[in-house]
N, C-alpha and C positions, 0 to 999 in steps of 0.2 A: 126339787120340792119334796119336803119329807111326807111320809106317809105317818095315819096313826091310825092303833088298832084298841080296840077296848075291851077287855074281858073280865067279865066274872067271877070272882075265884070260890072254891067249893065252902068258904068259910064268910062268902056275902063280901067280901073288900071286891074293891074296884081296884084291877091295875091299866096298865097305860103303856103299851110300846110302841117307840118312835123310831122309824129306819128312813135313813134319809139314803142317798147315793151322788155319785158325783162322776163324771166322764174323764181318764183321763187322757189328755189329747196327745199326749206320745205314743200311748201303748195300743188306745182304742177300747181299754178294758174301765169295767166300772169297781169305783171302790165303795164299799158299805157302810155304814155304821147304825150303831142300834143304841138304845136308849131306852129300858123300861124302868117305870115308878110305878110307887101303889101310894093312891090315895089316903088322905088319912078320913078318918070317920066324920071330923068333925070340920070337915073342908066342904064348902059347900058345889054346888056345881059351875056356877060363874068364876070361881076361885080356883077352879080347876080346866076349867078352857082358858082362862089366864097363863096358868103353868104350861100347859100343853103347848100354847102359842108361843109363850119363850122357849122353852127348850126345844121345837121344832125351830124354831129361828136360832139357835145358839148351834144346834146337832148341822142343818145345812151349812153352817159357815166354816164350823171345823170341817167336815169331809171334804166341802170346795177349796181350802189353806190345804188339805193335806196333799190332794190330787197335783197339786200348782207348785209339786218340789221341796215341799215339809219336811227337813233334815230332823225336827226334833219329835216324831211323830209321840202324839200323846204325851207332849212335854216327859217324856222319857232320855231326851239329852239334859247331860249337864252342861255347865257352862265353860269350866277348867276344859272337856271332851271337844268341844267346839273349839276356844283355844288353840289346840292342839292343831286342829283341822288346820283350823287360818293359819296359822303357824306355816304349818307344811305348803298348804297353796299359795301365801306370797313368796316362800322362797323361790317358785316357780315362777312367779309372773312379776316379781321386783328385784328375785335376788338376794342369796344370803347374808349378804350385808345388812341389808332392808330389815332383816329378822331379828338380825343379831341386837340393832341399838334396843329392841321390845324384850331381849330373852331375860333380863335381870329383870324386865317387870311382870312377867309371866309369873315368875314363882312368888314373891307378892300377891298376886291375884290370887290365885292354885291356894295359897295358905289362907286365905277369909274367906272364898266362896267355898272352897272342900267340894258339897256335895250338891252345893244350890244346883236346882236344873234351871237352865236359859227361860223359861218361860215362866218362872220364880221370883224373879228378879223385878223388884219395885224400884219406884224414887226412894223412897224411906230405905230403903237398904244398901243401894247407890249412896245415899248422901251418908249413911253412916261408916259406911268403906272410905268417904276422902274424911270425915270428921277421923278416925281412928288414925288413920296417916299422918293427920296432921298433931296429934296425941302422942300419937306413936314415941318409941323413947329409942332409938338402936347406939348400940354398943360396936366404935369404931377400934379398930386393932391396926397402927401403925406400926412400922419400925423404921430407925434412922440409924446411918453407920455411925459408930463412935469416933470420937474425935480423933486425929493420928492414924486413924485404921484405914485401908485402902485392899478390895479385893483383888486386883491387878497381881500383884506378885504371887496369891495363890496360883493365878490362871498364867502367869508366866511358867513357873517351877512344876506347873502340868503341864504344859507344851499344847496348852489349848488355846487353836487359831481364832480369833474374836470373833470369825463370822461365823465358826460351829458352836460359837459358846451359849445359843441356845438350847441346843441336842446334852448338853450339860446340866443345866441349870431348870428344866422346865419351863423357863419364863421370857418374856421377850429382852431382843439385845439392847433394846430403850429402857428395860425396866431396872436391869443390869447396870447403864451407863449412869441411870438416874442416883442408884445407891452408891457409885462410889463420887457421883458428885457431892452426896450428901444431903440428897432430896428426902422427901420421905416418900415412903412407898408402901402399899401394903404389907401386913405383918405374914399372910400366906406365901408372899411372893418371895421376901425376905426369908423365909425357912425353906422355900424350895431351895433357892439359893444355898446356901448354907450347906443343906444335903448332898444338892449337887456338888459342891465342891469340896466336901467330905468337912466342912472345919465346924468349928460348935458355933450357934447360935451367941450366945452370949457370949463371947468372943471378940464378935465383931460389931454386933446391933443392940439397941435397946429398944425395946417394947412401946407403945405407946397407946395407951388405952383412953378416949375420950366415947363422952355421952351425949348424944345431940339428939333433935327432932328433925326429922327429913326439912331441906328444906321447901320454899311454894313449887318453885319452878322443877323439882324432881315431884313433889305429888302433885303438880298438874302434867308433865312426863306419864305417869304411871295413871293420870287417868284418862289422859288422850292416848293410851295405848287399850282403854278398855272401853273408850270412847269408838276408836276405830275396830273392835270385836263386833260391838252389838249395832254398830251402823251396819258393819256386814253381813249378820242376823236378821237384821230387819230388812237388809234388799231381797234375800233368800227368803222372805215370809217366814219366819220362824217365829218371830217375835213382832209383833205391831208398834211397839212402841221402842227406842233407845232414850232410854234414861239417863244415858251419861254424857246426851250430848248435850247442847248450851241450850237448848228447848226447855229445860227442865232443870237443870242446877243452875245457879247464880255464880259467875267466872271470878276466881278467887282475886283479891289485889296483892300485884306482886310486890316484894320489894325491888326497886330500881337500882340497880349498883352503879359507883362510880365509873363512866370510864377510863380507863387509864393511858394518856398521848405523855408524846413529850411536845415541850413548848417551844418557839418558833426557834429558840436560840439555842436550844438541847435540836432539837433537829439538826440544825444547818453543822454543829458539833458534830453530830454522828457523821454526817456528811463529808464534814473534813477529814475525820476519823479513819471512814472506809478508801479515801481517796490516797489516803497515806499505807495501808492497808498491805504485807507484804504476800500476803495470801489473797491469790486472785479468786478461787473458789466462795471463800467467803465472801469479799469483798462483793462479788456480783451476787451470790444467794441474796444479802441483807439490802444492797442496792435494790432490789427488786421487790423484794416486801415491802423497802421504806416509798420508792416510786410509783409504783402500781396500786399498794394494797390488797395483794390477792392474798389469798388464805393460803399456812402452810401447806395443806394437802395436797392445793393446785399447783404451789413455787415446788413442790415434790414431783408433780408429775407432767412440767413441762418440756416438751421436746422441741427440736429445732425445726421440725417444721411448724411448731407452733408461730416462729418469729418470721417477720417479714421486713426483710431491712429495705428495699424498694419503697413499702407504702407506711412502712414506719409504725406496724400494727403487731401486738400479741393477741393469740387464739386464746383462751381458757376452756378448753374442752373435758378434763381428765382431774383426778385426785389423787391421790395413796394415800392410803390408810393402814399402821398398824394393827393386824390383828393378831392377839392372843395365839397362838399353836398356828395359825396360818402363815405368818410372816406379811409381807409384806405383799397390798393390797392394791389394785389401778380398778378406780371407778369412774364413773359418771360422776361431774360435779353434784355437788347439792341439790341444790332445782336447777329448772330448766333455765330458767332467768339466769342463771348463776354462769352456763355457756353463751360466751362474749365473746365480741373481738375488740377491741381495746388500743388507743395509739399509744406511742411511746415517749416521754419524754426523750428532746435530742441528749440530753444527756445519758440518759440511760443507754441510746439507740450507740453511745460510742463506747461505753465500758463493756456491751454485747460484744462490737465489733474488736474490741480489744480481747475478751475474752473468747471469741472463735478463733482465733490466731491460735492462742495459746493451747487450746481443745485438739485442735487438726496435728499440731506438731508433738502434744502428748499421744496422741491414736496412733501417729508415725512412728514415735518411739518404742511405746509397747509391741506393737505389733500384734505378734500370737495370742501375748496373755492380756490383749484388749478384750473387756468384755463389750460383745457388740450388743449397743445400744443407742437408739439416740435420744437420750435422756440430756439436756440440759446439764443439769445439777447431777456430779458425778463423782465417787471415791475415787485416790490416784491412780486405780487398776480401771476406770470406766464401770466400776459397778454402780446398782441403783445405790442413791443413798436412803437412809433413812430418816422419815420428819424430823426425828428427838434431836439431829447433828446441827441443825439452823439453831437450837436454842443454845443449845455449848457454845457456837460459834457468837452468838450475839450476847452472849454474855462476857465473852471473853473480851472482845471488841468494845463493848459500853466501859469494864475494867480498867482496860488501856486509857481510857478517855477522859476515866474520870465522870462519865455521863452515871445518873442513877441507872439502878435495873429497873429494865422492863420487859417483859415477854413479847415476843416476833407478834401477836395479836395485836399487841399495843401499836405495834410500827401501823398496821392498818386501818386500827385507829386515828393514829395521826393524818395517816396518808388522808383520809376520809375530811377529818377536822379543818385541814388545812385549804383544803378544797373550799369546804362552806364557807367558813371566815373571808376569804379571798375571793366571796363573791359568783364562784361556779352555780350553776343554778342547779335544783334539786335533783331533778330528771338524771341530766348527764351523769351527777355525784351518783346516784342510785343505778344506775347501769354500768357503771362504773366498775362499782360496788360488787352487783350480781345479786343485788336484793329485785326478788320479784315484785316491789311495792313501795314506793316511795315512804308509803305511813312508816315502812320498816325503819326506813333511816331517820325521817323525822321522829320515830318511837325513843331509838338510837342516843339520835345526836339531836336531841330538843334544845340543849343547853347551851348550843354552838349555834342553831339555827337561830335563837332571839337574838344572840351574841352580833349575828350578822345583819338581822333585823333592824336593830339597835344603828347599825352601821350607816344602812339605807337611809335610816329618817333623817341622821344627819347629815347626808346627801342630799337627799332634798330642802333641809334647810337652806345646806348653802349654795343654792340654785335660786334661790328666792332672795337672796341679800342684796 
């Protein structure tokens, strides 16, 4: 309870000081705070036991918020300074990974707030950080290799092993693979490149410079990244209110994008495709993505005790992830929902068992220079592979085929679609999946689920005929 004291000053003003206190319960020690005003002349006395009683009500609250673990004492933190903090403690309690997908949104933030302090921060200020995002204009810098041009023979005629050719290049071996496929790729990375292997820029790449507006779903990214800061400010009592979360902004409407399957007849092609397939490697990587559905990260980081040829089940416990200067990453699936165990089609369950034959008398052969691992999905030495190699590989495969291109996503797509059309019911498909939420899939796959709807009524019409 604050105290107030009233004095006289030698010049006839009245002032006013308020000291409140607070107990804190760790230390056992009390903390202060003071508060003096001077009346003005023409404030009358009621007007002035008014102010008294709020600011004796305002001064108790702040010293009780402060005593109760107050990071920003006297809103003296800023918010960028906080940032920082969280930063550091989820990599402790979720892992650098967890940090890494927020660190591109970090500096975003750091460049519009600057110097706001955490207890600064309004709705109006919040909503003008996503209005400005979404204004926003950035300047994109590609490059792609020229036509006839292929990096490969420099890193031949340097006697550079392709698994070192990061420790070369600055850049990842995927990102490498990707330019002499003739992807596009960033323009930084593209110049690392280049440096690293001493040859001129313009030589081999052309530039590519385009102007866009971010789009919804990276500025609703970057404000569920600031969404998750001041949620965690306000469990800390630092700030009473979070502004950025859906309390108080209205959730933006995204644009839905196509998904992209192949159709029942482009499927059963690929199908035949892989079956003819003189590469077993491949042939079982794309089997598995087109069967299952699981996400490249997972078909990366499945091992053999994941498989169950007895009960005819896959584990989905594990990821890899390319990272930048880390190499190559084994994590926890996505969410929790997303760790399954899963049956197999018999058919899949026999290109498995065709492809452990094959595995056991390649580990025989190498011997020494086996890397030991039990990774599934393997280079001809047993090393890990990398995710980027499923995409060359199913590209190469749809070519043969004659099938359109589509990306390994696409195949889970499919897998997904064809499930629902075929009448699988939601649940199963969404656990399936490793969607923690059915809405996810119906969010998803809306356009398959009427599809199948559609199906049903004419089922029950002709029940009734």
């Amino acid at each position: 309870m604050a105290h107030l004291k009233k004095k006289k000053l030698n010049n006839g003003d009245i002032s006013y000081t308020i000291q409140s206190k607070a107990k804190d319960p760790l230390t056992g020690k009390y903390r202060y705070l003071c508060d003096t005003w001077h009346k003005p002349p023409e404030m009358t006395e009621y007007e002035a036991k008014k102010e008294n009683a709020r600011r004796m009500y305002e001064l108790d609250e702040k010293v009780r918020k402060e005593v109760l673990g107050i990071f920003a004492t006297n809103g003296s933190c800023r918010l960028v300074d906080f940032m920082e903090d969280w930063g550091n403690r989820q990599k402790l309690i979720n892992g650098e990974l967890y940090v890494l997908r927020h660190e591109c949104n970090f500096k975003i933030i750091r460049d519009y707030f600057k110097q706001v302090k955490i207890d600064e921060i309004t709705p109006a200020l919040v909503l003008a950080f996503r209005d400005n995002l979404l204004k926003h204009k950035i300047i994109q810098e590609s490059a792609k290799m020229k036509e006839g041009k292929s990096l490969k023979l420099i890193v031949k005629s340097k006697k550079i092993k392709v698994k070192k050719i990061e420790e070369h290049i600055d850049a990842s071996h995927g990102t490498y693979e990707a330019a002499n496929r003739g992807d596009t790729i960033r323009y930084e990375s593209a110049v690392k490149i280049c440096d690293g292997l001493g040859v001129n820029f313009d030589d081999y790449f052309e530039k590519i410079v385009k102007c866009r507006n971010y789009s919804k779903i990276t500025v609703s990214h970057i404000m569920s990244t600031l969404n998750l800061i001041l949620g965690d400010a306000k469990r800390q009592r630092i700030i009473e209110h979070n502004f950025a979360s859906s309390e108080y902004l209205t959730p933006m409407k995204k644009t839905k994008k196509e998904v992209s399957v192949l159709d029942d007849t482009d499927a059963k092609a690929l199908k035949k495709a892989l079956d003819d397939e003189p590469n077993i490697r491949w042939k079982v990587a794309i089997y598995i993505a087109l069967f299952t559905g699981i996400r490249r990260g997972e078909l990366c980081g499945l091992e053999w005790k994941d498989i169950n040829f007895e009960e005819g089940t896959m584990s989905i416990s594990r990821a890899v992830r390319e990272v930048p200067k880390k190499g190559l990453v084994t994590k926890e699936t996505k969410t929790s929902s997303s760790t399954r165990v899963i049956s197999m089609p018999q058919t899949l369950i026999k290109v498995l068992q065709e492809y452990k034959k094959w595995y056991d008398e390649r580990k025989e052969i190498l011997i020494d220079d086996w890397k030991h691992t039990d990774r599934l999905l393997i280079s001809d030495d047993g090393h890990v592979l990398r995710p980027s190699c499923y995409k060359k590989w199913l590209s190469k495969i749809l070519a043969r085929a004659n099938l359109k291109s589509v990306t390994l996503h696409s195949l889970r797509h499919t897998n997904i679609t064809m499930q629902l059309t075929s009448g699988v019911d939601l649940r199963t498909v969404a656990a399936r999946a490793g969607h923690s939420r059915t809405s996810t899939t119906t969010d998803i796959y809306s356009h398959f689920i009427k599809s199948s709807d559609q199906h049903a009524s004419k089922v029950i019409d002709s029940l009734f005929e």
